[in-house]
C-alpha positions as CSV (number, residue, x, y, z in Angstrom):
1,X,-58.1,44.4,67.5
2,X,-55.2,47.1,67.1
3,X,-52.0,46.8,65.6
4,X,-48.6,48.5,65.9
5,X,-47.3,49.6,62.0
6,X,-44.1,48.2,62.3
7,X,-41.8,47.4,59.1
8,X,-39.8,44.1,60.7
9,X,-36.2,43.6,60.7
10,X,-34.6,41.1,58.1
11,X,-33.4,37.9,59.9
12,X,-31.2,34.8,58.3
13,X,-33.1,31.9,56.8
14,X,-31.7,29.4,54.4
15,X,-31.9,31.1,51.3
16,X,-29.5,29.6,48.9
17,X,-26.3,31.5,46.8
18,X,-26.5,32.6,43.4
19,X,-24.0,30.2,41.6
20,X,-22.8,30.8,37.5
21,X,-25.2,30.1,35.3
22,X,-23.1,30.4,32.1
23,X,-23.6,33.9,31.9
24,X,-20.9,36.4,32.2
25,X,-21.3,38.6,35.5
26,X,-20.6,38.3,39.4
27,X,-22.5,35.9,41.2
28,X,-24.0,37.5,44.4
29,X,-25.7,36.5,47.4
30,X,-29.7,36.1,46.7
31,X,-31.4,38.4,49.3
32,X,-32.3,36.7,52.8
33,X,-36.6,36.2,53.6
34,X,-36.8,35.4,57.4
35,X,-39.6,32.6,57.7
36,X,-43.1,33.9,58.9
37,X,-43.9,30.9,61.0
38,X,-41.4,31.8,63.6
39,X,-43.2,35.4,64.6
40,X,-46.5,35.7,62.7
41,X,-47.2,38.8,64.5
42,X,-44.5,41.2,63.0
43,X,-46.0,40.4,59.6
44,X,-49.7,40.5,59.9
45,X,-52.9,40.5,62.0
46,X,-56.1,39.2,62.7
47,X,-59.1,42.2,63.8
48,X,-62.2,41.7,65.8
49,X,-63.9,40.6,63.0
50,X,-62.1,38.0,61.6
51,X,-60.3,39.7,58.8
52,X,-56.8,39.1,58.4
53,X,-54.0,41.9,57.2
54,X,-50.2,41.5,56.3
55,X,-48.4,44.6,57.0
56,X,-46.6,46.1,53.7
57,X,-44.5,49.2,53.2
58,X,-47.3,50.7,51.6
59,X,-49.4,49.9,55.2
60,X,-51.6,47.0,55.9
61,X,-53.6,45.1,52.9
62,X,-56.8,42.5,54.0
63,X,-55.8,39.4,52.7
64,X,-58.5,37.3,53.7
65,X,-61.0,36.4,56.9
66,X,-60.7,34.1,59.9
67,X,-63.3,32.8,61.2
68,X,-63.1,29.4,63.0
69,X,-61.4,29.7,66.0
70,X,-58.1,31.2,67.5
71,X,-56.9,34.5,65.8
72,X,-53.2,33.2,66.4
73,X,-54.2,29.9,64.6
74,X,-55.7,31.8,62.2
75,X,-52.5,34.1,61.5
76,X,-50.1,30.7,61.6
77,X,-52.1,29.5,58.6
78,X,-51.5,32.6,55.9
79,X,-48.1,32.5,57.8
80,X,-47.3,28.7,56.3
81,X,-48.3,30.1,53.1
82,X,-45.6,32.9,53.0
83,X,-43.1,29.5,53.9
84,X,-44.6,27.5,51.5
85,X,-44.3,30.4,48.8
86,X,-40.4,30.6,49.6
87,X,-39.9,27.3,49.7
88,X,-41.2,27.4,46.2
89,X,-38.4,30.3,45.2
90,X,-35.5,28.1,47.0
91,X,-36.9,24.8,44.7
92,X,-36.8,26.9,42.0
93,X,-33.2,28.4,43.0
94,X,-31.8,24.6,43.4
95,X,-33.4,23.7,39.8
96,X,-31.3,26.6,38.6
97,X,-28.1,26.2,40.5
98,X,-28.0,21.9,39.9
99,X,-29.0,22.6,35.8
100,X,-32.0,20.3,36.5
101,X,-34.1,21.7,34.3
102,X,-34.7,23.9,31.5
103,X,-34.6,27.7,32.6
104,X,-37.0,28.7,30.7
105,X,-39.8,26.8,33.4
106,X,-38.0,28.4,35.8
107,X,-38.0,32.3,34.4
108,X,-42.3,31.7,33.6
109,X,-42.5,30.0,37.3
110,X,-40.8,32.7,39.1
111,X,-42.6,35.7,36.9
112,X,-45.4,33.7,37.8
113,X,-44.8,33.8,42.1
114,X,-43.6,37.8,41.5
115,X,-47.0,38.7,39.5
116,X,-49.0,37.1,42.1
117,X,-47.4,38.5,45.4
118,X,-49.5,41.6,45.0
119,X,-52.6,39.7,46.0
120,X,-51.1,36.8,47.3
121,X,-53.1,36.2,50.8
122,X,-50.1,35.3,52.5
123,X,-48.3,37.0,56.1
124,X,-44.8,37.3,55.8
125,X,-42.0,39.8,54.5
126,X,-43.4,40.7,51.3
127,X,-41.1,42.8,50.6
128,X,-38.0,40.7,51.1
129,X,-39.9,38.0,48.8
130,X,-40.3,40.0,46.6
131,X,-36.2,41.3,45.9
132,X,-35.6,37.7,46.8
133,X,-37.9,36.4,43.3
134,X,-36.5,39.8,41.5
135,X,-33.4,38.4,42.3
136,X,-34.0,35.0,41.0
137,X,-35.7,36.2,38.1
138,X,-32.2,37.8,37.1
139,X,-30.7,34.5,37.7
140,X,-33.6,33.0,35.6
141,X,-32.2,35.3,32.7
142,X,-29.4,35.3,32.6
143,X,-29.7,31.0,32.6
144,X,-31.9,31.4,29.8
145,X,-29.6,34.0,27.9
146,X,-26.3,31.4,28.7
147,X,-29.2,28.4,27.9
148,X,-30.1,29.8,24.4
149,X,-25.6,31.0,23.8
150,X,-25.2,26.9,24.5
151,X,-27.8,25.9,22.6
152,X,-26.8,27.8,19.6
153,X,-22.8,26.9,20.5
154,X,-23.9,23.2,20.4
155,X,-26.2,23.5,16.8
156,X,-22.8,25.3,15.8
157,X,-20.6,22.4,16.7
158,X,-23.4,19.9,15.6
159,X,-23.4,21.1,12.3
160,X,-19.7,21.4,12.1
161,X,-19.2,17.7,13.3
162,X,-21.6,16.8,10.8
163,X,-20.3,19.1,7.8
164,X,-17.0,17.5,8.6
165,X,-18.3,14.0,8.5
166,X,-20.1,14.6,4.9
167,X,-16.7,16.1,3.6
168,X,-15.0,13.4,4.6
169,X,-17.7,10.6,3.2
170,X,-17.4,12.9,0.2
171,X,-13.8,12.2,-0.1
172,X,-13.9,8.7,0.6
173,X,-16.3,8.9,-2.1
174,X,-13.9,10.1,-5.1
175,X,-10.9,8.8,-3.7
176,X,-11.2,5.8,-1.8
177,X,-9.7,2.6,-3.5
178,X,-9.1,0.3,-0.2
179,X,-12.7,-0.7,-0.9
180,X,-13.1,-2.3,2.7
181,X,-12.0,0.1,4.8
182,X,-13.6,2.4,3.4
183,X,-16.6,0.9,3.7
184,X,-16.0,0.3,7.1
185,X,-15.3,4.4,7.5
186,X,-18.7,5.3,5.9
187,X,-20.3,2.8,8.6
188,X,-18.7,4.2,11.1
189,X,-19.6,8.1,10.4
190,X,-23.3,6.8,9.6
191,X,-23.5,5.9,13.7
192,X,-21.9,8.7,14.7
193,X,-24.0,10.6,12.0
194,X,-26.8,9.2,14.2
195,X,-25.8,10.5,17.7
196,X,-25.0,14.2,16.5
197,X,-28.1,15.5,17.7
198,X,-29.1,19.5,18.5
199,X,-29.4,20.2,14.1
200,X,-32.1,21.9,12.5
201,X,-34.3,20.0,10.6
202,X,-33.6,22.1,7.3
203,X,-29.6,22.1,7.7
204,X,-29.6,18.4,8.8
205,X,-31.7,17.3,5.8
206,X,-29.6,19.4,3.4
207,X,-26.4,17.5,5.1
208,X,-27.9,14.4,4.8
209,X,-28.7,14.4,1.2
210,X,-24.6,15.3,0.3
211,X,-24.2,12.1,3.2
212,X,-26.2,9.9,1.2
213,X,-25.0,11.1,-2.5
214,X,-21.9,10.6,-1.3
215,X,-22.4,7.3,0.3
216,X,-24.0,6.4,-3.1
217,X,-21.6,7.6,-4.8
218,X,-18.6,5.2,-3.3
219,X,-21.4,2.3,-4.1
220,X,-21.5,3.2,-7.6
221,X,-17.7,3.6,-7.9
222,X,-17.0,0.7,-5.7
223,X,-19.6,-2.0,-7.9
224,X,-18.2,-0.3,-11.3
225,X,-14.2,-1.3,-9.5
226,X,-15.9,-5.1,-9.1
227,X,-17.8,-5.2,-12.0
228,X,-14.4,-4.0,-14.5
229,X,-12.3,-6.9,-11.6
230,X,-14.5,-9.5,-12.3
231,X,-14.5,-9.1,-15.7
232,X,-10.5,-8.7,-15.8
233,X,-10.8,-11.9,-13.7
234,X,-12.5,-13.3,-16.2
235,X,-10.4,-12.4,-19.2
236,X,-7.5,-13.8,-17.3
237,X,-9.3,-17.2,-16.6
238,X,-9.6,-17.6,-20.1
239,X,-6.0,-16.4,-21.0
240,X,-4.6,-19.0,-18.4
241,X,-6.8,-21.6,-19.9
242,X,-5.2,-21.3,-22.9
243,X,-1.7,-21.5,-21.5
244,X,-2.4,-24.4,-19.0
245,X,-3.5,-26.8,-22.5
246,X,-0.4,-25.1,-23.9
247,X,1.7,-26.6,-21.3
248,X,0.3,-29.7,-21.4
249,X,0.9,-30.6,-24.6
250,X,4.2,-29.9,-24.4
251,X,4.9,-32.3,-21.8
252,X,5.7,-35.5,-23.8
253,X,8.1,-33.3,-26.1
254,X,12.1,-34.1,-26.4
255,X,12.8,-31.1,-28.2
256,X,14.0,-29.5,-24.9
257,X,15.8,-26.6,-25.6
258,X,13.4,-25.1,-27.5
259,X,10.4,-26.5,-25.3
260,X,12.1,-25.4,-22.5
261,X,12.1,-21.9,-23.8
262,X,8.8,-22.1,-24.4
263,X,8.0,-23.1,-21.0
264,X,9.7,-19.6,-19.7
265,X,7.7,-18.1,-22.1
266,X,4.4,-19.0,-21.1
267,X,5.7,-18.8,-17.3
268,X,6.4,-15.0,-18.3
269,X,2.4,-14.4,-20.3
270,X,1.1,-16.2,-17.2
271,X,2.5,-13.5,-14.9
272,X,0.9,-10.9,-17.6
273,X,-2.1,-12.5,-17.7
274,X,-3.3,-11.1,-13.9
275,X,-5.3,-12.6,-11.3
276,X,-8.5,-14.9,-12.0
277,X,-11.2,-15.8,-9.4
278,X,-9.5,-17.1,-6.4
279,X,-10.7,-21.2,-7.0
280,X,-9.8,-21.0,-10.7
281,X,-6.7,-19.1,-10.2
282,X,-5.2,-21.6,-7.4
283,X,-6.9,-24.9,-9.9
284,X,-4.9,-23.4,-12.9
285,X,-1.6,-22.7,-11.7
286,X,-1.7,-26.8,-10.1
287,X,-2.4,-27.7,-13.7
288,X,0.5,-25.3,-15.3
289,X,2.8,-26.3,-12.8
290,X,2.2,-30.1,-12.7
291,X,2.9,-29.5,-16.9
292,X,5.9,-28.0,-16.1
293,X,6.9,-30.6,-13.5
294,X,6.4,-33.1,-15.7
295,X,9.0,-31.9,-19.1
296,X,11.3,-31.0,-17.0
297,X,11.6,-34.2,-15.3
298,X,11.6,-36.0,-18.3
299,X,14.3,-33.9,-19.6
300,X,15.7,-34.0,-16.0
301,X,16.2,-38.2,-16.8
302,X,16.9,-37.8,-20.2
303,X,20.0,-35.3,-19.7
304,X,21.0,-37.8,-16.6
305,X,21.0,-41.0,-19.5
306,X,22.6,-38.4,-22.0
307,X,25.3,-37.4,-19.2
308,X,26.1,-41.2,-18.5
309,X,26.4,-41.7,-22.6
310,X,28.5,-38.9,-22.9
311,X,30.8,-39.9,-19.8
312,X,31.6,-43.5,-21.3
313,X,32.2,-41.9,-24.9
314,X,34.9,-39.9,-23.4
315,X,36.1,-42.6,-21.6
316,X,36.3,-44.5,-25.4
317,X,37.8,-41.6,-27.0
318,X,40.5,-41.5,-24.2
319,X,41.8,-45.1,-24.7
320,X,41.3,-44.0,-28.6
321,X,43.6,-41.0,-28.3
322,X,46.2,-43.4,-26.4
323,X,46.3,-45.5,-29.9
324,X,46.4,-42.2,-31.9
325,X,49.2,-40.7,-30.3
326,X,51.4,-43.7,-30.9
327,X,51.2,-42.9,-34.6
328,X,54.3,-42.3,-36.0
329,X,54.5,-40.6,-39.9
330,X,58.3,-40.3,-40.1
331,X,58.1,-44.2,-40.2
332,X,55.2,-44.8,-42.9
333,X,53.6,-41.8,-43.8
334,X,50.9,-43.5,-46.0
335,X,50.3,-46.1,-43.0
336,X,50.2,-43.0,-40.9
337,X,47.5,-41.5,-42.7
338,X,45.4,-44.2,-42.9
339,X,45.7,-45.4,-39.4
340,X,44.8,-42.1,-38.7
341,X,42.0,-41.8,-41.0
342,X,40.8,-45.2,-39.3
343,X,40.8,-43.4,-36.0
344,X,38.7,-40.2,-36.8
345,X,36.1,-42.8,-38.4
346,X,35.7,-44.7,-34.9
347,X,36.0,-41.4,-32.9
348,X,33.2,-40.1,-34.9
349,X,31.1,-43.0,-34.5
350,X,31.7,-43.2,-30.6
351,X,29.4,-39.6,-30.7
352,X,29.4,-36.8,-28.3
353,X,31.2,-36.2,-24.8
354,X,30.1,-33.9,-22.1
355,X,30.5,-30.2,-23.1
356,X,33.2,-29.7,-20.6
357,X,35.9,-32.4,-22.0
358,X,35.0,-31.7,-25.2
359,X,38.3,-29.4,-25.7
360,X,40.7,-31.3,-24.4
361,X,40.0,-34.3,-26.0
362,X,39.5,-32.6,-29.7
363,X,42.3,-30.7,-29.0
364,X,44.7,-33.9,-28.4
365,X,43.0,-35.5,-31.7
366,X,44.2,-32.6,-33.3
367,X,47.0,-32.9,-32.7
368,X,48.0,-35.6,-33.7
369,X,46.4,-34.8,-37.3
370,X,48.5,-32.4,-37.1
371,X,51.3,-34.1,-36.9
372,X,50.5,-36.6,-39.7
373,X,49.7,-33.5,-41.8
374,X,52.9,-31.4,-41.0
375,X,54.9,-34.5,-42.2
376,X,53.2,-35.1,-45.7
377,X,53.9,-31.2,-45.9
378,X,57.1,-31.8,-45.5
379,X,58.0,-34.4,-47.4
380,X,55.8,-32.9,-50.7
381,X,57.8,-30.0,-50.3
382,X,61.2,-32.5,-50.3
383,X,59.6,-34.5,-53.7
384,X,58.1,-30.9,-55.7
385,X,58.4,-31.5,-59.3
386,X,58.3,-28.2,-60.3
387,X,61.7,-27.3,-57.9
388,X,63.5,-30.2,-59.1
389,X,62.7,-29.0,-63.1
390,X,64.0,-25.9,-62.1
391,X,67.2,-27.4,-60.4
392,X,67.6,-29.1,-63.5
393,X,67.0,-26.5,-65.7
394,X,69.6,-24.3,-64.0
395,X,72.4,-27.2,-64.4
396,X,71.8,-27.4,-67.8
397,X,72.1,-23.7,-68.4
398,X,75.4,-24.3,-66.2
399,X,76.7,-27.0,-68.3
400,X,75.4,-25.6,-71.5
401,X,77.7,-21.8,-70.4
402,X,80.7,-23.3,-69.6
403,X,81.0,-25.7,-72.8
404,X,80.6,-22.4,-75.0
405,X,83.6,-20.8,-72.6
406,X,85.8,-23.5,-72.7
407,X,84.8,-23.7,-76.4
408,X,86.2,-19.9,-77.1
409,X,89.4,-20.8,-75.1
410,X,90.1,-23.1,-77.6
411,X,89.6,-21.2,-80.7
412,X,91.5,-18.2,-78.9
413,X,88.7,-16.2,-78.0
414,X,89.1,-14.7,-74.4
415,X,86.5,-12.1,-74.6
416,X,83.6,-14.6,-75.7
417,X,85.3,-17.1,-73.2
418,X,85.0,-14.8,-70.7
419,X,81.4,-13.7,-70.9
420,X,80.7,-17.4,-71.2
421,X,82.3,-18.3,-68.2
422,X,80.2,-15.3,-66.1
423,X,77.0,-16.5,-67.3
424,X,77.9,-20.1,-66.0
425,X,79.0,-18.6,-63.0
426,X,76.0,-16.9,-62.4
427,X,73.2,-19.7,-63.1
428,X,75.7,-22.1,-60.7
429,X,74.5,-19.6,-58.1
430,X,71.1,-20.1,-59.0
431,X,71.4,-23.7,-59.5
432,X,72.6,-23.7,-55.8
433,X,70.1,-21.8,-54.7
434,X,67.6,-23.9,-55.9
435,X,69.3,-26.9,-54.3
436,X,69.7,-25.6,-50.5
437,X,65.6,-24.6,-51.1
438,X,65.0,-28.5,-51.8
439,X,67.4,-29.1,-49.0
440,X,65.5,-27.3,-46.4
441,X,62.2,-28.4,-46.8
């Protein structure tokens, strides 16, 4: 059987669009293969003697023999394998396009199909097969370029994430003192620790050593915290111990002022003495407290008694001033001194009134003491001995002058008469003077 060498025209089949494959560059159309099932017979041949040729550019190449039956059936067959070999290319276009897979597959399948066309015994377009797997190998490429850029971009971020997760369990590590959450923190970047994936081996183990030192390092710090705590917690247990049997056996005293200061004092070491274990803490301070309840209950009663004491002994002292005031020392002096003196005795033996009346009723005792006393004054001023010598001294002096003068006149003698008579005249001044300071006393 002849053939006619004809190179066939291209026709539309469903070949599938280049789409971006994370590679920079245009995407362009992949080159259209028409299907060799529709028309066998512009692609190939079948001779007399059973062998079957595709036609090429380069002329026609045997590509096998057919031998059982119909040369047209014959020709259909290798036909359906030039479909089924770009059916192959469009899977492996799809798989490319949809991401499905890695490129790499693709790129060794498709330099696979374009190796084998040269012998593949197959009737079809060879030629537009072939651009169209030239064309897809480009693709392939350029997937497995943009594959291998992501792959490195995501082992770059990886390790990032993770060098950022280690600096910050690192910190955590020498800083942290909210021992909780920061324990919750380093559990937290352990399981995200976990689902960083895409490092390599060597960089992730060298991260995860610093991960772990750290993490052991917060252990350490965090026990040594507890340990040093518990034994501050202890220290203080033992402190508060000591104050708590304090308080107690201050409880029954009645020295209250100075117990009471005392109570302030341990109430201030308690605050000093810190925290101790939560049950001991709470168990003390009942203790210390239920001590301090107690004194200053009792002294709550026993000022209340003292308060009701004082309250009727001013109410004594009152009607005792009322007798005391009557007291008149211009009468009786002496009687007023001792009925006074009487009165100090009882108002001394009636005791103490509340601190606020204490003032006004001391203040009306005294004065009437000092009434009694401004008298005696008085009237030891009107009996001195010592004025009334002088007063008599002066009218002697007086009397003694004016005898001498009138003594002189008599014997003639003016001058002596005269000075006589001055010096009586000047001791009668005194002697006066004397007299009016009696007088006003």
């Amino acid at each position: 059987m002849t053939h006619q060498d004809t190179t066939p025209e291209p026709v539309a089949n469903k070949a599938t669009e280049d789409s971006t494959t994370g590679t920079t560059g245009s995407t362009t159309a992949a080159p259209a293969v028409p299907t060799a099932s529709s028309d066998p017979t512009k692609w190939g041949r079948v001779d007399a003697d059973g062998t079957v040729y595709v036609r090429t550019a380069d002329g026609e190449r045997a590509i096998g023999s057919w031998q059982a039956g119909d040369a047209a059936e014959g020709l259909a067959l290798y036909a359906r394998k030039f479909d089924d070999l770009l059916t192959e290319v469009e899977l492996l276009e799809t798989r490319l396009s949809s991401r499905a897979g890695d490129p790499k597959h693709t790129l060794t399948s498709a330099k696979h199909l374009h190796e084998s066309l040269a012998d593949a015994a197959v009737v079809g377009d060879l030629a537009a097969l072939a651009a169209r797997i030239e064309h897809l190998l480009a693709r392939a490429e350029r997937a497995v370029e943009g594959a291998k850029h992501e792959k490195e971009q995501a082992r770059a971020d990886a390790i990032a994430r993770k060098e950022a997760l280690v600096a910050e369990a690192e910190q955590i590590a020498a800083e942290a003192t909210h021992w909780k959450s920061a324990g919750d923190r380093l559990r937290e970047i352990l399981e995200e620790w976990k689902k960083v994936r895409g490092v390599d081996r060597k960089t992730d183990e060298q991260l995860w050593r610093r991960f772990s030192k750290a993490r052991d390092a917060f252990s350490r710090r965090r026990g040594s915290h507890f340990a040093e705590l518990d034994r501050q917690r202890a220290a203080s247990k033992a402190r508060k111990q000591e104050l708590v049997e304090e308080a107690e056996s201050l409880t029954e005293s009645t020295d209250w002022g100075e117990t009471a200061n005392r109570y302030k004092q341990l109430m201030a070491e308690w605050k000093a003495a810190g925290r101790a274990p939560k049950d001991s803490d709470e168990a003390l301070w009942q203790r210390f407290r239920a001590a301090q309840d107690r004194f200053f209950s009792r002294r709550s009663e026993a000022f209340s008694e003292r308060d009701a004491e004082f309250a009727a002994n001013a109410k004594l002292k009152e009607e005792l001033l009322v007798e005391a005031e009557q007291i008149d020392p211009s009468a009786d002096l002496k009687a007023a001194q001792a009925h006074l003196h009487r009165i100090q005795e009882r108002w001394d033996e009636i005791g103490k009134v509340p601190r606020e009346r204490m003032r006004e009723l001391e203040g009306r005792l005294r004065a009437v003491g000092d009434k009694v006393r401004a008298a005696a004054d008085q009237q030891w001023r009107r009996t001195d001995p010592e004025a009334q010598a002088r007063v008599d001294q002066f009218r002697e002096r007086v009397e003694q002058f004016e005898a001498q003068a009138e003594k002189a006149r008599a014997a003639g003698d003016e001058r002596r008469a005269k000075k006589a008579q001055e010096q009586a005249d000047q001791w009668r001044e005194w002697l006066a003077a004397a007299e009016q300071a009696i007088a006003s006393r």
